[in-house]
C-alpha positions in Angstrom: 13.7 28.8 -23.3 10.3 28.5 -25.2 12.7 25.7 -27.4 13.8 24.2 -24.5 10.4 23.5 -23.1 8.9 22.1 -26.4 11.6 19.7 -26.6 11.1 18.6 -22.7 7.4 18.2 -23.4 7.4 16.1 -26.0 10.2 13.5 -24.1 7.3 13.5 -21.3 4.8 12.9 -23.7 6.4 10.2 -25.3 3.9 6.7 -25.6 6.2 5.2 -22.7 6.2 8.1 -20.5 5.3 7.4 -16.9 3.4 11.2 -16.6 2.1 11.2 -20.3 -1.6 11.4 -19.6 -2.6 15.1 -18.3 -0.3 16.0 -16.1 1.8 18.4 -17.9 -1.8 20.3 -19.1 -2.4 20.3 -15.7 0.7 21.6 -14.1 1.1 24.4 -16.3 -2.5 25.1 -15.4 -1.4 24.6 -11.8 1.0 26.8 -12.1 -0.8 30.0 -13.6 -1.3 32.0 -10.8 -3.9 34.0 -12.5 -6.2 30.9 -12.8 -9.0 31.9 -10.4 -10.2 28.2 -11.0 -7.1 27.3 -8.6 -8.8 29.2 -6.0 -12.4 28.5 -5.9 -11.8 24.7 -7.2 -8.4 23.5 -5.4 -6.5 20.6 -7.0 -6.5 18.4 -3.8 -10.0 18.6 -3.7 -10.5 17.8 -7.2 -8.5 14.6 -6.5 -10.1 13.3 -3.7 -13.7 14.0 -5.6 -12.1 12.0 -7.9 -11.2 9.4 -6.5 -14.1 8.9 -4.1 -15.8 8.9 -7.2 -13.7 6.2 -8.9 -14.7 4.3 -5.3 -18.0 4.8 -5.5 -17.6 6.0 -2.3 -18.6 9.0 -0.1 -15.0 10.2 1.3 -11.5 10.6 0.1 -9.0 12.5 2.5 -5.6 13.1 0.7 -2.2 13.0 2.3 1.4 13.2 2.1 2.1 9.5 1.9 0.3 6.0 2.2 1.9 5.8 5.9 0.5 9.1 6.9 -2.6 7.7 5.8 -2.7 4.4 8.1 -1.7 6.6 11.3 -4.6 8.8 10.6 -7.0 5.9 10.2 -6.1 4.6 13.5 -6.3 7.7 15.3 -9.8 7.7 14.1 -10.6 4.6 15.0 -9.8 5.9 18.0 -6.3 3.5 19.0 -4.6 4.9 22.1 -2.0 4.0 24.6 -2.0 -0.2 25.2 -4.4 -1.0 22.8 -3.7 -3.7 20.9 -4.2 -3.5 16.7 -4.2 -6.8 14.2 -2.2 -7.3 11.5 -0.3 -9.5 8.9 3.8 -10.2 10.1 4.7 -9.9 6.9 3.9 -6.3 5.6 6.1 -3.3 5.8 7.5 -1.5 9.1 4.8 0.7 8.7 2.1 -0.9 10.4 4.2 -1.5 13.4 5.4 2.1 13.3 1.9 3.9 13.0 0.9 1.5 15.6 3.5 2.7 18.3 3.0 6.6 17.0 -0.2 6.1 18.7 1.2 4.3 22.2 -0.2 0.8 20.6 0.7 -2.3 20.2 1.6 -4.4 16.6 -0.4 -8.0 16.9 0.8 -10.3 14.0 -0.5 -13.1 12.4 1.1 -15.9 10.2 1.2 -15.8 6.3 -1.4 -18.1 4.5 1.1 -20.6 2.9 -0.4 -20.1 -0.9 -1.6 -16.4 -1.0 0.9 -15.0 1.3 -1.3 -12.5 2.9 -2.6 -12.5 6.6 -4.0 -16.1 7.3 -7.7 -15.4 7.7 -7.5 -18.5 10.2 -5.4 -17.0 12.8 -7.0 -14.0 13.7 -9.3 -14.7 15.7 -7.0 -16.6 18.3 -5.3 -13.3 18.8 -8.0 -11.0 19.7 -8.3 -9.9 23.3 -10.3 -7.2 25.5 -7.4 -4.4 23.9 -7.7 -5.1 20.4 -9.7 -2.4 18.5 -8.4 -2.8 14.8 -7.7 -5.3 12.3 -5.6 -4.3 9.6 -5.3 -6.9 6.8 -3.1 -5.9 3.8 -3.5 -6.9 0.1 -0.1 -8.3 -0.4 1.3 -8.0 -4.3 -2.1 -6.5 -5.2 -4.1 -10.0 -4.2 -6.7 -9.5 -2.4 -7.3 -11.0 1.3 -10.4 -12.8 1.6 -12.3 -10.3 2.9 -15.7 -11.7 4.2 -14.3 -13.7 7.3 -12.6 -10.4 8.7 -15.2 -8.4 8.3 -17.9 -11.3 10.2 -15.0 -11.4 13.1 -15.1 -7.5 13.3 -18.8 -7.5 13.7 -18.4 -10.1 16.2 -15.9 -8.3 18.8 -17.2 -5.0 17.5 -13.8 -4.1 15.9 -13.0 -1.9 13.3 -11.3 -2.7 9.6 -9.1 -0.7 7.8 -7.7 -2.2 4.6 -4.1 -1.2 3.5 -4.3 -1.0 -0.4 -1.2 0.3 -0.8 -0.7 -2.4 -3.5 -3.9 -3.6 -4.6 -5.4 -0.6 -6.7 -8.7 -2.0 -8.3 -8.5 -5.6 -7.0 -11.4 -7.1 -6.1 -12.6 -9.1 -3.1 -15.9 -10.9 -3.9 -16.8 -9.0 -6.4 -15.9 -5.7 -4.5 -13.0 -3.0 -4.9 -10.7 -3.9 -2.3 -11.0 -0.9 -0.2 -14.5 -0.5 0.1 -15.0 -3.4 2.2 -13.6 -2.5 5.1 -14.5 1.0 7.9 -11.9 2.7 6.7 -8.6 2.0 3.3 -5.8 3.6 2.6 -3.8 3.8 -0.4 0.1 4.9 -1.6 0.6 6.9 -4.4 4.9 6.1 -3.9 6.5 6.2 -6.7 6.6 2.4 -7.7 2.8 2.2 -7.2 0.2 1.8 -9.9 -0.6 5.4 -9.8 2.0 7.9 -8.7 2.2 11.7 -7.2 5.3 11.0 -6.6 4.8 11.1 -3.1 1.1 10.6 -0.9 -1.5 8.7 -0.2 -5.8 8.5 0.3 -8.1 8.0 3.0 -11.2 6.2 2.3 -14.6 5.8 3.7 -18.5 6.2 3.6 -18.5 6.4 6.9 -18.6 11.0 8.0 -17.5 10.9 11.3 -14.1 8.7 11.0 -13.6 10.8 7.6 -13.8 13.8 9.9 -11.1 12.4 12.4 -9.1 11.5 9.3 -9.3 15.1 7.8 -8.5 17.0 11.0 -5.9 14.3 12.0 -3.9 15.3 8.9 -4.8 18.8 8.7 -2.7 20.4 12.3 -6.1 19.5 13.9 -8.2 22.4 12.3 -11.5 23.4 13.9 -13.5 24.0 10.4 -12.3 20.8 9.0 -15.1 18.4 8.3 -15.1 15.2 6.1 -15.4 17.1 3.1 -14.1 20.6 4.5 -9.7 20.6 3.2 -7.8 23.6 4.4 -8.7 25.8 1.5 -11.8 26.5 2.6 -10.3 28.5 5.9 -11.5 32.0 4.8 -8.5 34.2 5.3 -11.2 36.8 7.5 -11.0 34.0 9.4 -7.2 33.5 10.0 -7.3 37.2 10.5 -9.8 37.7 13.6 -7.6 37.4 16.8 -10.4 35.9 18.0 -10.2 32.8 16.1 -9.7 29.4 17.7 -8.0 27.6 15.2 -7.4 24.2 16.4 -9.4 21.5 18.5 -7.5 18.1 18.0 -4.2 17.0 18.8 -2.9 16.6 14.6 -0.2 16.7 12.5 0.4 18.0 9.1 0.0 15.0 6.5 -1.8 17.2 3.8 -0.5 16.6 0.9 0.8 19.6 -1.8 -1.1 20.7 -4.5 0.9 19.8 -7.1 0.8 16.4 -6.1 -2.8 16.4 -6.5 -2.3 17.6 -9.6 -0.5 14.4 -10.7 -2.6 12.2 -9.1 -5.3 13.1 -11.0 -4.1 12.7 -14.4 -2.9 9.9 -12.8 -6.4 8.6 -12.0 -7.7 9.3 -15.5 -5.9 6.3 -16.6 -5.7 4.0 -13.8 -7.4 1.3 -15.7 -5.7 1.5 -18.3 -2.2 1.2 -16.0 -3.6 -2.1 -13.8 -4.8 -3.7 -17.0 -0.6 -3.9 -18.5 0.4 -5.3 -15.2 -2.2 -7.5 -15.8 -1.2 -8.2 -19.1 2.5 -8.4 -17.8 1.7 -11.5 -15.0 -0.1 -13.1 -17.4 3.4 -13.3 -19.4 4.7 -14.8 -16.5 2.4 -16.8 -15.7 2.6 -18.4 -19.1 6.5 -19.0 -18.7 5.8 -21.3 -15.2 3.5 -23.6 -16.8 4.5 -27.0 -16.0 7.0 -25.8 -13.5 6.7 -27.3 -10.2 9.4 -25.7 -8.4 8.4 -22.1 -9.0 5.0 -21.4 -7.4 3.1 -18.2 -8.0 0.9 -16.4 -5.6 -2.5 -18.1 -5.3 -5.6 -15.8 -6.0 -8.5 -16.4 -3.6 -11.9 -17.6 -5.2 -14.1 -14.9 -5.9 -10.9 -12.6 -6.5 -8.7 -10.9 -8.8 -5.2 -9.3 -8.0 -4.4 -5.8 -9.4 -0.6 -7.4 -9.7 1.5 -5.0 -8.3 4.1 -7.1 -8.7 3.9 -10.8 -10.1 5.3 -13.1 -7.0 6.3 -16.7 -6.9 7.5 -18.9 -4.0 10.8 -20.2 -5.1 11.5 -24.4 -4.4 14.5 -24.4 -6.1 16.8 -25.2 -3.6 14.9 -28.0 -2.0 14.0 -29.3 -5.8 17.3 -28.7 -7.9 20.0 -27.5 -5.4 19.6 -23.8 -6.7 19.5 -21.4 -4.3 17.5 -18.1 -4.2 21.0 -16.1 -4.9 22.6 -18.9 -7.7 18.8 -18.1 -9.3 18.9 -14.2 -9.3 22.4 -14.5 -10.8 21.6 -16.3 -13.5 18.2 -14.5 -14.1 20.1 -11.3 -14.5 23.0 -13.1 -16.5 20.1 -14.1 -19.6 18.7 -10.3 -19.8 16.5 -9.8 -16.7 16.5 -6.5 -14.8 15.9 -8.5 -11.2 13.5 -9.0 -8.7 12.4 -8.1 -5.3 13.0 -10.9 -2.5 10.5 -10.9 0.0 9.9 -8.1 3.2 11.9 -9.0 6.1 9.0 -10.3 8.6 8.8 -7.7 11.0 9.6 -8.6 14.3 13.2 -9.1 12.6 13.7 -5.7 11.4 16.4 -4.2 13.6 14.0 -1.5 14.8 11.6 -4.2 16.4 15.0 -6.0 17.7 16.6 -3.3 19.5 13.2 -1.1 19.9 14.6 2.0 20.8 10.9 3.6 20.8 11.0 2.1 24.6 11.1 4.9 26.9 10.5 7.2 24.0 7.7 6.6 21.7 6.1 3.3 24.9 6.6 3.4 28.4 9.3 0.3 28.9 7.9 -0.4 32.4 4.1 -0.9 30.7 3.2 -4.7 31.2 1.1 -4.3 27.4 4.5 -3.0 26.1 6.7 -6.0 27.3 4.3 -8.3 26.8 3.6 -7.2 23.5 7.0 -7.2 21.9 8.1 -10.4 23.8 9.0 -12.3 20.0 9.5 -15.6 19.0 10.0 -17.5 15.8 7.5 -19.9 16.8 4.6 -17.6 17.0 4.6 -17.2 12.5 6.5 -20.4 11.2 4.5 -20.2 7.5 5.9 -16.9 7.3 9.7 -17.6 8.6 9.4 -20.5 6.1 8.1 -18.8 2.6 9.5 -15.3 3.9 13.0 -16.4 2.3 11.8 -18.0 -0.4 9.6 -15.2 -2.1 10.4 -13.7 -5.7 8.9 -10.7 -6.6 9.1 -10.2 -10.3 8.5 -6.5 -11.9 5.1 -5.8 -13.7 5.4 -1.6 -13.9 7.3 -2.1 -17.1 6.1 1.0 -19.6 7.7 -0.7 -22.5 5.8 -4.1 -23.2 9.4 -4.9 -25.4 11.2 -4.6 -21.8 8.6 -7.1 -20.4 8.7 -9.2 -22.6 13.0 -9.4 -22.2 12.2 -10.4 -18.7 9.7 -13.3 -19.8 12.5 -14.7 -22.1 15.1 -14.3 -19.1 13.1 -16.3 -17.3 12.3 -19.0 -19.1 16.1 -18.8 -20.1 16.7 -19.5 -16.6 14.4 -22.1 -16.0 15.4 -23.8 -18.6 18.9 -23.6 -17.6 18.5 -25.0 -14.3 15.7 -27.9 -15.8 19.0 -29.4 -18.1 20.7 -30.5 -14.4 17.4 -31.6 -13.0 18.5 -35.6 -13.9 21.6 -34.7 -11.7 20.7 -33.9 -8.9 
């Protein structure tokens, strides 16, 4: 056995491992039980110290995964039945489905035609009396500009909480996205910069919504503060029959130990891990030059993208008579691994279409229900346009070699589909 786990350990610690930082040190620490430093020092609260650190920021909250995190931030913002909450259309299902979890209702806005997250422009047109949140995204890892938001919230005394779930140590006007807004949350998924395989973080400076957030994913525990996780219920306390132990309607979003224990090894080399993808859309970048029918995301002024993946808008069709599929094809055909198309927008998912949640999850006889979910394609046409158009090209790559093989397959490609350009 003591062979067997020699062998396995130096395969994880291999210079392309995914966990070869800490984390196996830290596991097998994890897992002595006779560690009293487990006890009096707990791994999740290591993490979030961590990472509030890394944030320069008061308040980190861990949890069970970067959707957890979003419903907690809006139930302590406070979002209730008919309220209304702002966000991109194009962004996963999981802002409309945190949205409905707390009897509210998804408010989209268009794409920006050239960075592809929310358009900063159309916002305010879609605030009313119910709205209390806006929610922009960082799509890709690029930053939305954050500084008109942030003046419009002030305005209709809104709040902001930034999903970063893709944009871990972008910056916004010189600022980590994440500490601009009330309130950010963060994925750890697996395909995210840093991983704990599954979960997600909370952050804020501000104690009272860091509160909310804490008890919200801890089963609504009276001790619970801001800084206050689980572990520090006394077991005295858990044993007096006297003991009140919860005050707030909650759920259970904590997230295990051991992923704490991951995510921060994880952490220790975060930099290190945005700095390849980086290095990796750079590559890219480099193969497009001079191409005018392949057009890669634009970065904001004042910005830089954390490139969680490296995504183009794709004018092949109207340009060449190439279509998004013929493209893929022949991408994979010269040595690529593939890319990611873009999200389905999400009044189109089938979810949204057939919304089952009425009668469940809404009342289907409330006016702000009907209303709310009455869709049409002429509310977002930037994003119905680029929506099909979007390539998402892989930057995670551990082995620069394997990057590189997808540089070459696209420029194989392009190349490929520039000889019939004179024939068209």
């Amino acid at each position: 056995m003591d062979r067997e786990i020699q062998e396995l350990a130096e395969k994880i610690n291999n210079p392309l491992g995914k966990f070869n930082n800490n984390e196996l040190k830290y596991v097998l620490e994890y897992l002595d039980s006779e560690n009293s430093e487990n006890d009096s020092n707990p791994w999740t609260a290591r993490f979030e110290d961590a990472f509030a650190e890394k944030y320069g920021v008061k308040y980190a909250i861990a949890h069970n995964s970067g959707t957890s995190t979003l419903h907690s931030c809006l139930h302590a913002a406070g979002v209730g039945a008919g309220d209304e909450v702002i966000g991109p259309i194009q962004t996963g299902i999981w802002f409309a489905f945190v949205c409905l979890q707390q009897n509210a209702v998804p408010v989209y806005v268009d794409s920006d035609p050239d960075t592809f997250n929310m358009d900063i422009n159309k916002i305010e047109e879609k605030i009313t009396e119910r709205t209390k949140v806006i929610m922009p995204n960082h799509l890709h890892g690029t930053p939305t500009e954050m500084a008109k938001i942030m003046a419009l919230a002030d305005k209709y005394n809104l709040l902001v909480i930034e999903d970063c779930a893709q944009s871990f140590l972008a910056k916004c006007d010189g600022k980590l996205t994440g500490t601009i807004g009330d309130m950010a949350s963060f994925s750890f998924e697996t395909k995210k910069h840093i991983t704990t395989g599954q979960g997600g973080m909370v952050i804020t400076n501000d104690e009272k919504l860091a509160t909310e957030v804490r008890k919200h994913a801890g089963l609504g525990y009276t001790t619970l503060t801001a800084k206050q996780g689980m572990t520090s219920l006394m077991p005295h306390q858990f044993q007096n029959p006297n003991f009140k132990r919860h005050d707030t309607l909650a759920y259970n979003y904590r997230m295990p130990e051991i992923c704490a224990v991951l995510g921060l090894a994880q952490l220790e080399v975060l930099d290190s891990k945005v700095q390849r993808r980086i290095e990796i859309a750079k590559m890219f970048e480099e193969a497009l030059r001079g191409i005018d029918w392949i057009v890669p995301q634009k970065i904001p002024a004042n910005s830089t993208s954390a490139y969680w993946t490296y995504t183009v808008k794709y004018l092949g069709e109207e340009k060449l008579g190439v279509t998004w599929e013929q493209f893929y094809k022949r991408y994979n055909e010269n040595g690529g691994d593939g890319f990611f198309g873009g999200l389905a927008l999400q009044h189109k998912e089938t979810v949204m279409e057939k919304k089952p949640f009425f009668g469940t999850y809404t009342p289907s006889d409330y006016p702000a229900f009907t209303k709310g979910f009455d869709y049409s394609e002429e509310q977002w046409p930037v994003a119905e346009k680029i929506q099909p158009l979007l390539m998402q090209f892989k930057t995670g790559y551990r082995d620069m070699k394997k990057a590189q093989n997808a540089v070459v397959a696209l420029s194989k490609t392009i190349k490929d589909f520039e000889k019939t350009r004179g024939d068209i």
